[in-house]
Backbone and ligand atoms as CSV (ligand in chain L), in Angstrom:
chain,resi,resn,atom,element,x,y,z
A,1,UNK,N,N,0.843,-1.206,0.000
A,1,UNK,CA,C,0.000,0.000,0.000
A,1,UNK,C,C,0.873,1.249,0.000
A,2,UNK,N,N,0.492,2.440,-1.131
A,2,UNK,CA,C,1.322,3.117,-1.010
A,2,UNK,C,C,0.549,4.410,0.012
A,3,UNK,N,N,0.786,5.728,0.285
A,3,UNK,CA,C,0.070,6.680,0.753
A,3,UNK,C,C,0.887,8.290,0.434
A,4,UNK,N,N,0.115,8.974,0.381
A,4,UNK,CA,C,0.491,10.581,0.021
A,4,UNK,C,C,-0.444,11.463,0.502
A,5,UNK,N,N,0.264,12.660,1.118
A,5,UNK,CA,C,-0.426,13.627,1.969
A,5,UNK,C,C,-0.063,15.003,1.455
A,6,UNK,N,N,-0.922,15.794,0.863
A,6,UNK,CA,C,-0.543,17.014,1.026
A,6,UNK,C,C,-2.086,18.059,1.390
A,7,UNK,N,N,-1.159,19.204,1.784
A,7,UNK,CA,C,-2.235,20.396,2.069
A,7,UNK,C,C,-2.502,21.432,1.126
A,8,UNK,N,N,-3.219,21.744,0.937
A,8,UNK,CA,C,-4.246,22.644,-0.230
A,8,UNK,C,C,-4.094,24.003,0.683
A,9,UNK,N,N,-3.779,24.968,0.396
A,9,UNK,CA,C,-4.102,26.503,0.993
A,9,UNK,C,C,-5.204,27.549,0.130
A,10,UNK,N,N,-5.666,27.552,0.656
A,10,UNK,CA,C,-6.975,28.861,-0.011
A,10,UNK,C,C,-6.682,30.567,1.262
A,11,UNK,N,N,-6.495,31.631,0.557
A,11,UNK,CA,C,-6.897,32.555,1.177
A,11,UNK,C,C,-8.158,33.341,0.464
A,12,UNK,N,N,-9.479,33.214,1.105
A,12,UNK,CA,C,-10.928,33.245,0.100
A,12,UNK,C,C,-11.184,35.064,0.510
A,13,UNK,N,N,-10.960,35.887,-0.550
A,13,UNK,CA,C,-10.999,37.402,0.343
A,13,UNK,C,C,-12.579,37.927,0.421
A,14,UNK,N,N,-13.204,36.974,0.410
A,14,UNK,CA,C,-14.781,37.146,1.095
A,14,UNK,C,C,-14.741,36.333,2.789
A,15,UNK,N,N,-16.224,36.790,3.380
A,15,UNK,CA,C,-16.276,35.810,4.673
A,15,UNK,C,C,-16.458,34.648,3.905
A,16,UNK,N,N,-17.273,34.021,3.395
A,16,UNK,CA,C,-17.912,33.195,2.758
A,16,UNK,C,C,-17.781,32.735,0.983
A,17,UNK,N,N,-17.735,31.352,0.649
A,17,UNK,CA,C,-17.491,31.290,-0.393
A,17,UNK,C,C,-17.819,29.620,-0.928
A,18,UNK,N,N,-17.894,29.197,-1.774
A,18,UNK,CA,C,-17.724,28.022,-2.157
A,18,UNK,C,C,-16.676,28.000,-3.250
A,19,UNK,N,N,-15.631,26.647,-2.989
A,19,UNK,CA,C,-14.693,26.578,-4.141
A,19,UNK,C,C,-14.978,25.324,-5.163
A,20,UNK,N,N,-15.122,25.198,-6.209
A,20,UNK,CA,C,-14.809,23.753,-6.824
A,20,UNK,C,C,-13.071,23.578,-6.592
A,21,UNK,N,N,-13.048,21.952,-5.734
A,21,UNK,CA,C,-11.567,21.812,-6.077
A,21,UNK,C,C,-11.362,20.389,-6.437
A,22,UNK,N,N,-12.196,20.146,-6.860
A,22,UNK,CA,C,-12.457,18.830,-7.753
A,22,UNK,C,C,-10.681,18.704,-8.708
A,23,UNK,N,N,-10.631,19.532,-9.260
A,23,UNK,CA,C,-9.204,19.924,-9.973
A,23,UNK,C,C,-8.064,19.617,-9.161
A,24,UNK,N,N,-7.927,20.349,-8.600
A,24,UNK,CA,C,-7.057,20.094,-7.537
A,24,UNK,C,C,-6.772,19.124,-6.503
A,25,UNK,N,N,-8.148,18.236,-6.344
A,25,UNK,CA,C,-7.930,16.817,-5.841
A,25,UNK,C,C,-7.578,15.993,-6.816
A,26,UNK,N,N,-8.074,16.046,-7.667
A,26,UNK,CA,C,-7.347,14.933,-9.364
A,26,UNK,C,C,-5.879,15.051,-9.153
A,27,UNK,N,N,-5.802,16.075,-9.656
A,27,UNK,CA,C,-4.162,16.644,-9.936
A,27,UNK,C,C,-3.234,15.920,-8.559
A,28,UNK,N,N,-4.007,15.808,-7.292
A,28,UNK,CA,C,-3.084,14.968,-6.180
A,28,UNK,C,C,-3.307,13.451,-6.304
A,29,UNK,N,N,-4.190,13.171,-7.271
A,29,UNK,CA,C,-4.182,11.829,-7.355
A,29,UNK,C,C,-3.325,11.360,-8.286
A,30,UNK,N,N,-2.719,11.768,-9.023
A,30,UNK,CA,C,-2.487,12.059,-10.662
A,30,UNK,C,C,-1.025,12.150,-9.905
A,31,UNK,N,N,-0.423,13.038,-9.280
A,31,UNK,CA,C,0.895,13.166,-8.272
A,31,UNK,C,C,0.882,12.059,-7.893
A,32,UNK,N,N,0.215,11.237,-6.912
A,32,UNK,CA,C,0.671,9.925,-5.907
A,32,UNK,C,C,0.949,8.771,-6.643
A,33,UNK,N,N,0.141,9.109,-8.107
A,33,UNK,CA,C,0.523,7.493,-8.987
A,33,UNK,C,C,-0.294,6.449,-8.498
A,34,UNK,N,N,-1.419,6.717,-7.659
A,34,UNK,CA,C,-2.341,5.613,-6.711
A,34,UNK,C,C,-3.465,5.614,-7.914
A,35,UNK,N,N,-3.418,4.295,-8.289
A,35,UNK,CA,C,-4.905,3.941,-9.227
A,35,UNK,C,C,-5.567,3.455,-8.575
A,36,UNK,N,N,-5.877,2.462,-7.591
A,36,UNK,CA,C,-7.433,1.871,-6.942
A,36,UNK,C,C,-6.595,2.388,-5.332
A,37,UNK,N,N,-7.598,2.798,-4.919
A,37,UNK,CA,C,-7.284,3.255,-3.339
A,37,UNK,C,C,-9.083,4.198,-3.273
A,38,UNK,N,N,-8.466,5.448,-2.105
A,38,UNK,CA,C,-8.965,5.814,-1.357
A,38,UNK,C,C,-8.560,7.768,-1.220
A,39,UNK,N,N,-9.354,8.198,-1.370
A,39,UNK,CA,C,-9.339,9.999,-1.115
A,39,UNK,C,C,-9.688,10.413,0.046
A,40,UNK,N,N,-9.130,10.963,0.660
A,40,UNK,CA,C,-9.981,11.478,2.077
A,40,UNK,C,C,-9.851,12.659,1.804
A,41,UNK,N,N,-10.257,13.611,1.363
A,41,UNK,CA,C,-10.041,15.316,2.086
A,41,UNK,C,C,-11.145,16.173,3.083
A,42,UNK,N,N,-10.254,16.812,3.865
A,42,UNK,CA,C,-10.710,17.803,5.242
A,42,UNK,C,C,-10.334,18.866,5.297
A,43,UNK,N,N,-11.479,19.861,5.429
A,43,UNK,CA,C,-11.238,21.133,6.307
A,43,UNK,C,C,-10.208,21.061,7.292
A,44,UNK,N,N,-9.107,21.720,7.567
A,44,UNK,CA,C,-8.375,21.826,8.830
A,44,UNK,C,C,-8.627,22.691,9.347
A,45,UNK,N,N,-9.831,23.514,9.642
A,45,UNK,CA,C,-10.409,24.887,10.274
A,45,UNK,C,C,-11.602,24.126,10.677
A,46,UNK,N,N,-12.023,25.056,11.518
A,46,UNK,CA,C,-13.376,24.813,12.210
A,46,UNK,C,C,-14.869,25.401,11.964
A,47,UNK,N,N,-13.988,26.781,10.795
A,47,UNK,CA,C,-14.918,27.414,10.411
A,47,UNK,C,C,-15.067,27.239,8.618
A,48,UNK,N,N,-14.290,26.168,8.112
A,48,UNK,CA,C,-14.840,25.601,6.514
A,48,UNK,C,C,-15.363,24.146,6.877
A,49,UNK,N,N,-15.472,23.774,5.556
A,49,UNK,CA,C,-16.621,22.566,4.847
A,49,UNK,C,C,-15.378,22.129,4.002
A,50,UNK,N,N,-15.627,20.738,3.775
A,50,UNK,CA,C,-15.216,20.095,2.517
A,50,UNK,C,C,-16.729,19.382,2.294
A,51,UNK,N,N,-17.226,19.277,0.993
A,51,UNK,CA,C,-18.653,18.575,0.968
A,51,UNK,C,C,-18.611,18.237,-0.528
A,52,UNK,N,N,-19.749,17.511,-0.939
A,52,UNK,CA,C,-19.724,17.374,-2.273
A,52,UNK,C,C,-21.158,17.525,-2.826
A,53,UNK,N,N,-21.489,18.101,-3.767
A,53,UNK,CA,C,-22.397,17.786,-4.484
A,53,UNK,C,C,-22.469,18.753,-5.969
A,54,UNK,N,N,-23.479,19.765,-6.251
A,54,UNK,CA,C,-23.688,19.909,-7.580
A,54,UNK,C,C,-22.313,21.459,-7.894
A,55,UNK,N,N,-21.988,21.264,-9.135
A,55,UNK,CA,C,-21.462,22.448,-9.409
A,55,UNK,C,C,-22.321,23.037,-10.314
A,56,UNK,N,N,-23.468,23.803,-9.248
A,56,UNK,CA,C,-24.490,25.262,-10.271
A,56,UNK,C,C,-24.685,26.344,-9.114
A,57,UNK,N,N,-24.197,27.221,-9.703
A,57,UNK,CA,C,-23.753,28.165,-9.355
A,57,UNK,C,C,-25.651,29.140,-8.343
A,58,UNK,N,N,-26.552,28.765,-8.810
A,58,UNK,CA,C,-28.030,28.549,-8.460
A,58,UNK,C,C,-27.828,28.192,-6.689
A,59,UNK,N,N,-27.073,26.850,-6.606
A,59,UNK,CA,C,-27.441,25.699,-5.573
A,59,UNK,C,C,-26.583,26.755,-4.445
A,60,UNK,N,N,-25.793,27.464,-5.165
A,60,UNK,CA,C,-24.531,27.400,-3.852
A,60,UNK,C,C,-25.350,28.719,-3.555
A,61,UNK,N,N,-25.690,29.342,-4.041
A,61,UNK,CA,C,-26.689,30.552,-3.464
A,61,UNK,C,C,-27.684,30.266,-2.753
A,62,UNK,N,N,-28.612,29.254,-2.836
A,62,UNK,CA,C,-29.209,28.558,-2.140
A,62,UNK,C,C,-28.775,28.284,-0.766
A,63,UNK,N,N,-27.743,27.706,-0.882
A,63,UNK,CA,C,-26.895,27.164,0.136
A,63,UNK,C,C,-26.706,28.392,1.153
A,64,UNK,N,N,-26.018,29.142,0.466
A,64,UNK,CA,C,-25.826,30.510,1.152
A,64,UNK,C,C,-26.808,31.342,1.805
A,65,UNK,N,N,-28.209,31.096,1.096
A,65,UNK,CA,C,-29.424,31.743,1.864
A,65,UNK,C,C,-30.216,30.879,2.948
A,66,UNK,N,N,-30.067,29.434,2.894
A,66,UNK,CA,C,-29.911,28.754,3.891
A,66,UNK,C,C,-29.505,28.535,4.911
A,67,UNK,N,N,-28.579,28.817,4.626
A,67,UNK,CA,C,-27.259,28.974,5.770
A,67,UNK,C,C,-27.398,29.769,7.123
A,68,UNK,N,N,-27.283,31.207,5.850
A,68,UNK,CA,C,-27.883,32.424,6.860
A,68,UNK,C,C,-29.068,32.476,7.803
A,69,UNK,N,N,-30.038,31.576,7.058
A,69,UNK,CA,C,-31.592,31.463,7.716
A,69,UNK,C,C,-31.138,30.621,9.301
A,70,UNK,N,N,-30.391,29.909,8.828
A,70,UNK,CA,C,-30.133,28.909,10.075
A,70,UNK,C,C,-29.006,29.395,11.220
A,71,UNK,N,N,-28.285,30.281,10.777
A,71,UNK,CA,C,-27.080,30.509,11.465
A,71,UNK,C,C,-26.399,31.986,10.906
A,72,UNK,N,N,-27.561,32.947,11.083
A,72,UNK,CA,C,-27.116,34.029,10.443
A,72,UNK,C,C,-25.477,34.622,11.285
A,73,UNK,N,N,-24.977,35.356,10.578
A,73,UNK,CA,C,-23.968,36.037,11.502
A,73,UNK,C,C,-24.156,37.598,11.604
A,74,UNK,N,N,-24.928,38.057,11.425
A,74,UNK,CA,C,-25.471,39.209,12.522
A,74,UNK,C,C,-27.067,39.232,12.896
A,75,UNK,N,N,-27.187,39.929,14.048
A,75,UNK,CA,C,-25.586,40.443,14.891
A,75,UNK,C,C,-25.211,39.239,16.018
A,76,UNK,N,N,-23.994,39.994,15.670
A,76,UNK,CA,C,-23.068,39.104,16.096
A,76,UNK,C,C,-23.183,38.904,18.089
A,77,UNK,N,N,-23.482,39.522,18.229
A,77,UNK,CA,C,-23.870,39.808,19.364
A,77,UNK,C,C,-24.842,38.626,20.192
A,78,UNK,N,N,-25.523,38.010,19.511
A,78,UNK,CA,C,-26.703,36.826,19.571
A,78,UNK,C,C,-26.143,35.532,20.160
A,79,UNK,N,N,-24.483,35.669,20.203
A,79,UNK,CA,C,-23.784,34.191,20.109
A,79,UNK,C,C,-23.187,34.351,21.174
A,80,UNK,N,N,-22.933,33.145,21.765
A,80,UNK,CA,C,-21.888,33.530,23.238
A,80,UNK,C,C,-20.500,33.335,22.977
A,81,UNK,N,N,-20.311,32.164,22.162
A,81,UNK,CA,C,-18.922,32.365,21.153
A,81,UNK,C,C,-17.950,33.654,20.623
A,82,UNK,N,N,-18.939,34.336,20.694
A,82,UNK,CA,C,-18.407,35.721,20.195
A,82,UNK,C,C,-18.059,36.837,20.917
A,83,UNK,N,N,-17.256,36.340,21.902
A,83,UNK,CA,C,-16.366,37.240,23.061
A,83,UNK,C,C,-14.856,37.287,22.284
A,84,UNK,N,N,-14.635,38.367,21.862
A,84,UNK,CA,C,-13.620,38.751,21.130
A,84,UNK,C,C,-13.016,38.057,19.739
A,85,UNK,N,N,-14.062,37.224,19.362
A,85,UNK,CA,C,-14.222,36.878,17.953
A,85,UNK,C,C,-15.877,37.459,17.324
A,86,UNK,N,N,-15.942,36.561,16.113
A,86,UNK,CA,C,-16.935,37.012,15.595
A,86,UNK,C,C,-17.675,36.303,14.523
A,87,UNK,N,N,-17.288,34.585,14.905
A,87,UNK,CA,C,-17.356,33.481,14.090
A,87,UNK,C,C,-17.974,32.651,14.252
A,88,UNK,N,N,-19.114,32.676,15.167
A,88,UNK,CA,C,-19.631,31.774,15.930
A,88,UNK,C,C,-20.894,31.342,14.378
A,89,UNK,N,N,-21.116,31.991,13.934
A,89,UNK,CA,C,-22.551,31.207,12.890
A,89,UNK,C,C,-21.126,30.588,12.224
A,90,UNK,N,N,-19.873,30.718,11.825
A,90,UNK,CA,C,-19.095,29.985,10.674
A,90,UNK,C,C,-18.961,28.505,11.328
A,91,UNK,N,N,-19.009,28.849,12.668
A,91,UNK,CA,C,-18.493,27.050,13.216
A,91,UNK,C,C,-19.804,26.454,12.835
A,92,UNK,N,N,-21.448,27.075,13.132
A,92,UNK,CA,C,-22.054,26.083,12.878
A,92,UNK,C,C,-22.522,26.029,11.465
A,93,UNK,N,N,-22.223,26.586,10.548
A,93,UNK,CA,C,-22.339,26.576,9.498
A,93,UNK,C,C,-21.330,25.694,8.528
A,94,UNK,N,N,-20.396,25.378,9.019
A,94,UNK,CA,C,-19.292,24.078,8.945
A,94,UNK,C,C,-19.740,22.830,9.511
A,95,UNK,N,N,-20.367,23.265,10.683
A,95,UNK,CA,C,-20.726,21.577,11.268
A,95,UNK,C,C,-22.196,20.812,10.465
A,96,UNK,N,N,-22.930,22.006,9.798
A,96,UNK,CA,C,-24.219,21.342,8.824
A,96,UNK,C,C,-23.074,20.996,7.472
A,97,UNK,N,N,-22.498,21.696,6.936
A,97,UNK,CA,C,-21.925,21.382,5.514
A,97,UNK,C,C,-20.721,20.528,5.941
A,98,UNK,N,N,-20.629,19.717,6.954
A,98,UNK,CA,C,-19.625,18.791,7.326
A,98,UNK,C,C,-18.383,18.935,7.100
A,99,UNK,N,N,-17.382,18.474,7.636
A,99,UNK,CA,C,-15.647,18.525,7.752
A,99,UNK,C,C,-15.066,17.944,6.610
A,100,UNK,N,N,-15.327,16.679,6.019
A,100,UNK,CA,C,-14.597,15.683,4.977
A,100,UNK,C,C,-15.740,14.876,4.516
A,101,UNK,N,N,-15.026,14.723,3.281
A,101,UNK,CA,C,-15.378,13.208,2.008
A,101,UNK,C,C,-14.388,12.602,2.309
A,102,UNK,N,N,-14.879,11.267,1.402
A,102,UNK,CA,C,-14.190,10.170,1.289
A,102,UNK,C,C,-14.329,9.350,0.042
A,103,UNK,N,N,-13.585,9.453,-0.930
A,103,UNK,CA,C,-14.248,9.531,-2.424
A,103,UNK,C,C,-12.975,8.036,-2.927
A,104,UNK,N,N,-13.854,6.925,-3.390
A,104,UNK,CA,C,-12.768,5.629,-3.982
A,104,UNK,C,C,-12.321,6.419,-5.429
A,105,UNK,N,N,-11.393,5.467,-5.344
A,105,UNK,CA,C,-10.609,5.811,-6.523
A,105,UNK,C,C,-10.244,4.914,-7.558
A,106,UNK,N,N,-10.582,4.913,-9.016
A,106,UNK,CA,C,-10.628,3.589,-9.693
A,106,UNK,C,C,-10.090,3.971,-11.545
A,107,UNK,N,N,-9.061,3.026,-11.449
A,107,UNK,CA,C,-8.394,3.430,-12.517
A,107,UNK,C,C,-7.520,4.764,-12.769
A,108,UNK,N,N,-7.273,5.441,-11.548
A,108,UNK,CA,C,-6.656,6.630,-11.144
A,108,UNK,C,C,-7.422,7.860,-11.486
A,109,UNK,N,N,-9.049,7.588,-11.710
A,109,UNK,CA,C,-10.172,8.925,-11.196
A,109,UNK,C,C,-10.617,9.045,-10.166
A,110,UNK,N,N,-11.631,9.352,-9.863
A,110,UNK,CA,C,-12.461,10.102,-8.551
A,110,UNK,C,C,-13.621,9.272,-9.574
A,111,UNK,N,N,-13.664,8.554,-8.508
A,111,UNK,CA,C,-15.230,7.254,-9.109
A,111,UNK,C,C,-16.491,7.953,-8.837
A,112,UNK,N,N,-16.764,8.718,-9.317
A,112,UNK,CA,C,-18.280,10.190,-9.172
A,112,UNK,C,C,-19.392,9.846,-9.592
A,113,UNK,N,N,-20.281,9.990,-8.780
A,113,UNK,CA,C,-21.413,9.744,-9.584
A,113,UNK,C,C,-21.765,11.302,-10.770
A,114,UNK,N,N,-22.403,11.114,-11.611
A,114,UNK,CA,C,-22.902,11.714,-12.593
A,114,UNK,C,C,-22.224,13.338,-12.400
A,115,UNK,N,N,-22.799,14.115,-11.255
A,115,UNK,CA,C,-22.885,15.212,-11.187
A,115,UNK,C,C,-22.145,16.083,-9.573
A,116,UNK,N,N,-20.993,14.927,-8.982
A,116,UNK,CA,C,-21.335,14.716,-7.649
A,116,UNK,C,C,-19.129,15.735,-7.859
A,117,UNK,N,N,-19.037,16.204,-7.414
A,117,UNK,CA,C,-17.805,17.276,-7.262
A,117,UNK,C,C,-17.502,17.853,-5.878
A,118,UNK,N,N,-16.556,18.143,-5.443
A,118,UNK,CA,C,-15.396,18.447,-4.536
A,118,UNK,C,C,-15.636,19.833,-4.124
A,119,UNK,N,N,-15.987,20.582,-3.124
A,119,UNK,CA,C,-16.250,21.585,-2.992
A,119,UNK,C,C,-15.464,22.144,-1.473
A,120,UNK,N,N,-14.801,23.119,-1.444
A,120,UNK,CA,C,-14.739,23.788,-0.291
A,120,UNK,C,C,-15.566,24.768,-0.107
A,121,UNK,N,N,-16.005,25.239,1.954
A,121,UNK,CA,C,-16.770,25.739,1.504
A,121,UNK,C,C,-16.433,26.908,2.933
A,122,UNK,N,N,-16.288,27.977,2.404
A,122,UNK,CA,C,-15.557,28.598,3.516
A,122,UNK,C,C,-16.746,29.853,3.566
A,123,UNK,N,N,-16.333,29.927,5.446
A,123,UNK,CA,C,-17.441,30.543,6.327
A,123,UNK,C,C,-16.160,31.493,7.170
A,124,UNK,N,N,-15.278,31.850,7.042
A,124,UNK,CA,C,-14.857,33.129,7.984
A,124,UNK,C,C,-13.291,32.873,7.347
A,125,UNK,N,N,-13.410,33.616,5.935
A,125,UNK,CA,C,-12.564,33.684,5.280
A,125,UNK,C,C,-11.216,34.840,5.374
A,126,UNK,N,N,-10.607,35.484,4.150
A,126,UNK,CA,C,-9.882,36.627,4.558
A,126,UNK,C,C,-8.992,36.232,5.422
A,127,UNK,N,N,-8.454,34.852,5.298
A,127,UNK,CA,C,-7.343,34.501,5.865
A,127,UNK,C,C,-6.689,32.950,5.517
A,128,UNK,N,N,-5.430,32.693,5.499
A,128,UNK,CA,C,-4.992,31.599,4.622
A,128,UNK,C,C,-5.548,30.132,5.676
A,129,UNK,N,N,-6.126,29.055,4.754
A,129,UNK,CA,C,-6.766,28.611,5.394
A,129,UNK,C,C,-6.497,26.784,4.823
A,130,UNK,N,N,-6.326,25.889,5.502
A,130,UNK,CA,C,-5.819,24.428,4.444
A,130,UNK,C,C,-6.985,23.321,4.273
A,131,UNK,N,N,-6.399,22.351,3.470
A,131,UNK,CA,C,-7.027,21.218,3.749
A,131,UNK,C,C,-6.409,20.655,3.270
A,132,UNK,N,N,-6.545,19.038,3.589
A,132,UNK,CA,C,-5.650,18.133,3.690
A,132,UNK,C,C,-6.219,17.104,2.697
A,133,UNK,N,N,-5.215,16.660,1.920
A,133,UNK,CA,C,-5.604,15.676,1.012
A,133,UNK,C,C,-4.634,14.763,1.718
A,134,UNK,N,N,-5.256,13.619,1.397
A,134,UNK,CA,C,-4.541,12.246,1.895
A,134,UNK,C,C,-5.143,10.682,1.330
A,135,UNK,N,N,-4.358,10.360,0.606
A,135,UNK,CA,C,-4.705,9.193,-0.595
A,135,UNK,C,C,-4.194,7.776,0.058
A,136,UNK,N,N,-4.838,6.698,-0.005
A,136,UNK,CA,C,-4.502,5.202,0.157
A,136,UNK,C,C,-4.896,4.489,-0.684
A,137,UNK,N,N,-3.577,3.474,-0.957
A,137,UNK,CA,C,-4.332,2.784,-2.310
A,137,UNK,C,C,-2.799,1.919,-3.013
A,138,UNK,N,N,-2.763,1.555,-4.142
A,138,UNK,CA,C,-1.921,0.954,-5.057
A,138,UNK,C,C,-1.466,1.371,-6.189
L,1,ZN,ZN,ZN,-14.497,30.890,16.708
C-alpha cells in the first residue's frame, strides 16, 4: 500500500465562499501514482466545509441563503462564542456542511457519480486557510 499527503491553501478574500476543487484533488491523485485506493479530504479549520455535491452556481446561493436562515452572523452579538471573535454562525455553518469526504478511486479517477464534485466551503474567510488531502491505495 502506497500513501500521500498534502495540504491545499486557499486565502478566500470574502467571509464566505464556495470553491470547486475537484481539480485540484485529481491533480493529487495524478501526483501519488495511486490507481485503486482511497481519497480522504478535510477542512483543517473549524470554520470551513469540505462537501460534495452539484457544481451550479443557483445551488450554492441557495446554500448561502440557507445557511444564513439557520445561522445568520449578525448580529453578532446573539452568540456567546463571540467574546472577542466574531465566528460563531461559521463554526455552525461548517458543522451542517460537514468537515470531509471520502471519495474511492478507480483506474486513477475520482469514481463520481454523474454530477457529484469536490467543494470547499468557507465561512470566515480573509485569511490563509488548508485542507488536507490524503490518498490510500496501489
Ligand atoms: Zn471561533
Amino acid at each position: 500500500m502506497q500513501s500521500y499527503r498534502k495540504e491545499l491553501w486557499f486565502e478566500v478574500p470574502t467571509r464566505r465562499a464556495f470553491i470547486n476543487i475537484t481539480p485540484d484533488v485529481q491533480r493529487c491523485i495524478d501526483e501519488s501514482g495511486i490507481s485503486e485506493g482511497l481519497v480522504l479530504v478535510n477542512a483543517m479549520h473549524i470554520t470551513a466545509s469540505v462537501f460534495i455535491n452539484d457544481d451550479e452556481s443557483g445551488l450554492h446561493h441557495d446554500y448561502d441563503v440557507w445557511l444564513e436562515k439557520l445561522a445568520p452572523h449578525a448580529p453578532v452579538s446573539q452568540y456567546r462564542h463571540n467574546v472577542g471573535e466574531d465566528n460563531a454562525d461559521a463554526h455552525m455553518k461548517r458543522q451542517i456542511m460537514g468537515r470531509e469526504v471520502v471519495v474511492a478511486i478507480t483506474a486513477g479517477r475520482l469514481d463520481f457519480g454523474t454530477w457529484e464534485r469536490i467543494f470547499y466551503g468557507e465561512f470566515d474567510g480573509r485569511r490563509r486557510k488548508r485542507v488536507l488531502v490524503k490518498i490510500i491505495g496501489d
